[in-house]
C-alpha angles and dihedrals in degrees: 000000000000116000134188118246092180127341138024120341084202091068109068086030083079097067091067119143077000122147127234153185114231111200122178126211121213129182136160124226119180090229080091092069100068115110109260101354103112134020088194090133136323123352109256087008113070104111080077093058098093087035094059090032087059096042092050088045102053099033105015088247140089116217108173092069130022090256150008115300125241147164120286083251092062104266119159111222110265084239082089086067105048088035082055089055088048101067106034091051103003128215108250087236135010115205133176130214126210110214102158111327123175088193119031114207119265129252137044096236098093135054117258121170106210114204098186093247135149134225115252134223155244109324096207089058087032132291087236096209124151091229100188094041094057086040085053095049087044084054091054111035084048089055094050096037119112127198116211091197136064086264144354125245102205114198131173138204109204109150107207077025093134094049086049092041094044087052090050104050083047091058103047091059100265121133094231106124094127101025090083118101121215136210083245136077097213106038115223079227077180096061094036104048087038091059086037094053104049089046084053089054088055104066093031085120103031110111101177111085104218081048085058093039085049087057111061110347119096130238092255099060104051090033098063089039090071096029082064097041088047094050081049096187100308089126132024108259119204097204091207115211159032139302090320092056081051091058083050083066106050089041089066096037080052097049088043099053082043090054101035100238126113136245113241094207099170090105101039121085131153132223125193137163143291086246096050102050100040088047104136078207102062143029116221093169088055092054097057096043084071091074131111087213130069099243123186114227134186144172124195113230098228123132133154107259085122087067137077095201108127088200092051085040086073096071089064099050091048105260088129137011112183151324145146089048095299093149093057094034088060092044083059087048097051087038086051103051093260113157121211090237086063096041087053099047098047082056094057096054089069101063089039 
């Protein structure tokens, strides 16, 4: 069942038996690489994390590694879950976006849309991005881009994403320090605010605001904030996930007061997940109440108390939130006549 986290239920009811396109963004930061700071895929190997989670979700292999990748608790990539929808009620389209990528994913037999853009880096030395110059490329590509579908789920796969998406917002002047959700259940606060601190010290005399964004934000975040103001409502966007998809959000509220221009909501909404919006750690409803925009936000109340799977289990239990567009994924399900026991049980499938 699908349930408002802030807005209209009306809204997202009129994509019913509606068809989409479902496109993942996937970018690298080198945030990821610090040690425990994030349990977003496999130890030493996360950069790898959006690369498999594309793969498995546009063919239903992964081909950069032997097996499906998963926390070091033993927590399967929420790409099980939109891949499962897939194929009991599938997306029209399925299309991947190259942000900043240090392995692509492998095979010709899916759409993926390259920007020439490199990963960045560690936000507590400096993230190095050339921040106009990604929101430029989001403003263009959003007002070329054309969806083939009644509307567009837009997902992401950024592991540190939250730690990259928390500094921003701080940045930007929002009171967010403890709104933003994790990988983890229990939050390494010390590794996080560390790495967020010394990213904060870095842009204490920055004035201009894409300096500041180039300095500890990630490719995916002012990306898709320009992607959504250069589609400028010609076609309806499912930002699909969690707190990082909220800073989305306040990335592109920020640039547009900055620039003077004004943000036409009335065709974007976001959906997330059941674990994302009841996390006693983080407040995405908060987040989006700092807008200067209305905004329309969902979560699907879908868990897996209908499974025995100790792995799936974890979810419940807050291993894991959200991710490759999970939140959105289950909304199209609900929107599609898709019943928890099938969606279980499709999951399933996959760790058989």
């Amino acid at each position: 069942m699908i349930q408002t986290i802030i807005g209209n239920l009306k809204y997202i009811q009129e994509f019913k038996d509606k068809k989409a396109t479902f496109m993942l963004a996937m970018s690298n930061t080198a945030t990821a690489d610090i040690a425990g700071i994030t349990q977003a895929g496999i130890p030493k190997m996360i950069h790898l994390t959006p690369t498999l989670d594309a793969e498995f979700l546009a063919t239903g292999e992964v081909r950069s590694l032997p097996n499906i990748a998963e926390t070091p608790k033993g927590v399967p990539t929420p790409a099980l879950i939109t891949r499962a929808i897939h194929l009991l009620h599938s997306y029209s389209h399925i299309e991947l976006l190259d942000l900043g990528l240090k392995v692509k994913p492998k095979g010709n037999d899916f759409t993926i849309h390259h920007l020439d853009i490199a990963p960045s880096q560690n936000i507590a030395n400096g993230a190095n991005i050339d921040a106009k110059d990604i929101f430029d490329k989001g403003v263009e590509f959003g007002k070329s881009y054309k969806c083939k579908d009644d509307y567009l789920i837009l997902g992401e796969s950024v592991p540190s994403g939250t730690t990259t998406a928390t500094a921003t917002a701080l940045a930007l002047g929002y009171d967010a320090k403890t709104l933003f959700s994790s990988s983890f259940k229990n939050v390494p606060n010390n590794i996080r605010e560390e790495t967020i601190s010394k990213a904060l010290k870095k842009v204490e005399d920055k004035k201009d605001l894409f300096d500041i964004l180039g300095s500890l934000s990630d490719n995916m975040l002012i990306f898709n904030a320009g992607f959504i103001l250069g589609v400028n409502g010609r076609f309806p966007i499912i930002l699909a996930g969690g707190t990082q998809m909220a800073c989305v959000l306040l990335v592109a509220n920020s640039i547009s007061r900055y620039m003077g221009a004004k943000v036409d909501s009335s065709h974007i909404a976001l959906a997330t997940t059941k674990w994302v919006a009841k996390d006693k750690h983080s407040n995405i409803k908060a987040l989006l109440e700092m807008l200067d925009f209305p905004i329309n936000a969902y979560y699907d109340d879908f868990d897996f108390s209908l499974s025995k799977h100790p792995a799936l289990k974890l979810y419940d239990e807050g291993e894991a939130k959200e991710g490759v567009g999970a939140g959105g994924a289950l909304v199209y399900g609900d929107l599609n006549g898709l019943s928890k026991n099938e969606i279980t049980h499709k999951v399933e499938s996959f760790l058989v």
